[in-house]
N, C-alpha and C positions, 0 to 999 in steps of 0.2 A: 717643097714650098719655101718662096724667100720670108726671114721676117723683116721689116723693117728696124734697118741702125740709125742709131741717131748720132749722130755727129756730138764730139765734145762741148762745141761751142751750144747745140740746143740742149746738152744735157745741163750745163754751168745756167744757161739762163734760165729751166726749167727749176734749177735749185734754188736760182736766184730769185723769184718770182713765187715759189713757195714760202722762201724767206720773211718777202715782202707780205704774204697773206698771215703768217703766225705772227709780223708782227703787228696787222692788225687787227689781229684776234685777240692781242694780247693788251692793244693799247682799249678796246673796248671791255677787257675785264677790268684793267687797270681803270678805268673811268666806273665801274660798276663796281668796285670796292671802294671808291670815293665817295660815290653815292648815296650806295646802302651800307647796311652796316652788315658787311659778308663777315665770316669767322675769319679768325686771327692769320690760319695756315692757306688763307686764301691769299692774303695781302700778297704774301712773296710770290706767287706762281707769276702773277706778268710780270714780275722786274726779272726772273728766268727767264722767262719766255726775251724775253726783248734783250736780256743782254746774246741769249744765243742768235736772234732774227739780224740784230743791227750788228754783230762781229761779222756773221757772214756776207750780209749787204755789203760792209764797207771795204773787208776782205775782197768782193767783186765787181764794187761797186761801177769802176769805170772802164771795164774790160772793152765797150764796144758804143756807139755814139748813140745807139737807139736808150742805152740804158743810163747816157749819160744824160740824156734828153729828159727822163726817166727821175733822175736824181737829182737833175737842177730844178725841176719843175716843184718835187718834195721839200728841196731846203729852203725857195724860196718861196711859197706859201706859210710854213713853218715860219720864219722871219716875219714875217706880214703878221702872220696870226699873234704870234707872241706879242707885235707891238700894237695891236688892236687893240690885247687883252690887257695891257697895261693902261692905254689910253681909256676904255670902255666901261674896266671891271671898276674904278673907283665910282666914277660917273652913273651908271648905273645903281652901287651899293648908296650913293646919298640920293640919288631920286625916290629910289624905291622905302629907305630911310625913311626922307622928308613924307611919303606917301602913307607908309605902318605909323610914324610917329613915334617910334622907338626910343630916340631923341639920343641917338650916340650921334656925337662928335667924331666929323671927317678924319682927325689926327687917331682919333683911334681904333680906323678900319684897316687891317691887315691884310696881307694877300697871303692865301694858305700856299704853304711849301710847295705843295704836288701839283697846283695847279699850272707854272710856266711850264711844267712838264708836261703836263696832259693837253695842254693848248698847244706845242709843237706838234709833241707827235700827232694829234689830231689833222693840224696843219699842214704836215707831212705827207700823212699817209693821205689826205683829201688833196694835193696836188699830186703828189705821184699816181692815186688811182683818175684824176681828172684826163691826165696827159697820158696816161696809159687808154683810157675808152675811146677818148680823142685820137688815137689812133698816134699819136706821138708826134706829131708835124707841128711847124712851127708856128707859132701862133703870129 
């Protein structure tokens, strides 16, 4: 009986595309320890998880054009999102403000640490998986 060999280059992108899924497995825990209040040795498991997903990603990142397609689609969502979230999240925080009544002053709404992080990656991984279903072709 033959078995089926897979070629280097299917087994790189097959790693590569794993990579891609732990990291977004890792950026939805990472949003669910922002959320809730998980225990303390939960916090670090996504910043693991992600720094091993995104070495290897960028380790492979540009090996072949389909994956380049792939990764520009992710940076440049990520981009978008982040200035979204800058533009949004104040906007937002004094509507909904003015709306409770709570009566804090704009000058002293802050934007939490974690969040330009979690708004990329988010932005990331929802254009890379966009253009990924999409089949990768040019828009």
């Amino acid at each position: 009986m033959k078995t089926a060999s897979t070629s280097p280059a299917e087994r790189r992108y097959a790693l590569f595309l794993t990579m891609v899924h732990l990291g977004a497995a890792a950026t939805l825990l990472l949003i669910a320890t922002l959320a809730f209040d998980l225990p303390s040795f939960v916090d670090g498991l996504p910043l693991g998880m992600l720094l091993v997903a995104i070495g290897v990603i960028m380790v492979r990142k540009l090996r072949d054009d389909y994956v380049e397609q792939l990764w520009k689609a992710g940076t440049a969502s990520a981009f978008v999102a982040v200035i979204i979230c800058f533009l949004v999240a104040p906007l937002t925080y004094g509507v909904l403000d003015d709306l409770i009544g709570s009566g804090v002053a704009w000058r002293e709404y802050g934007i939490p640490v974690q969040l330009p992080a979690a708004v990329a990656l988010i932005g990331f991984y929802a254009g890379f998986y966009w253009r990924l279903l999409a089949g990768g072709q040019e828009a």
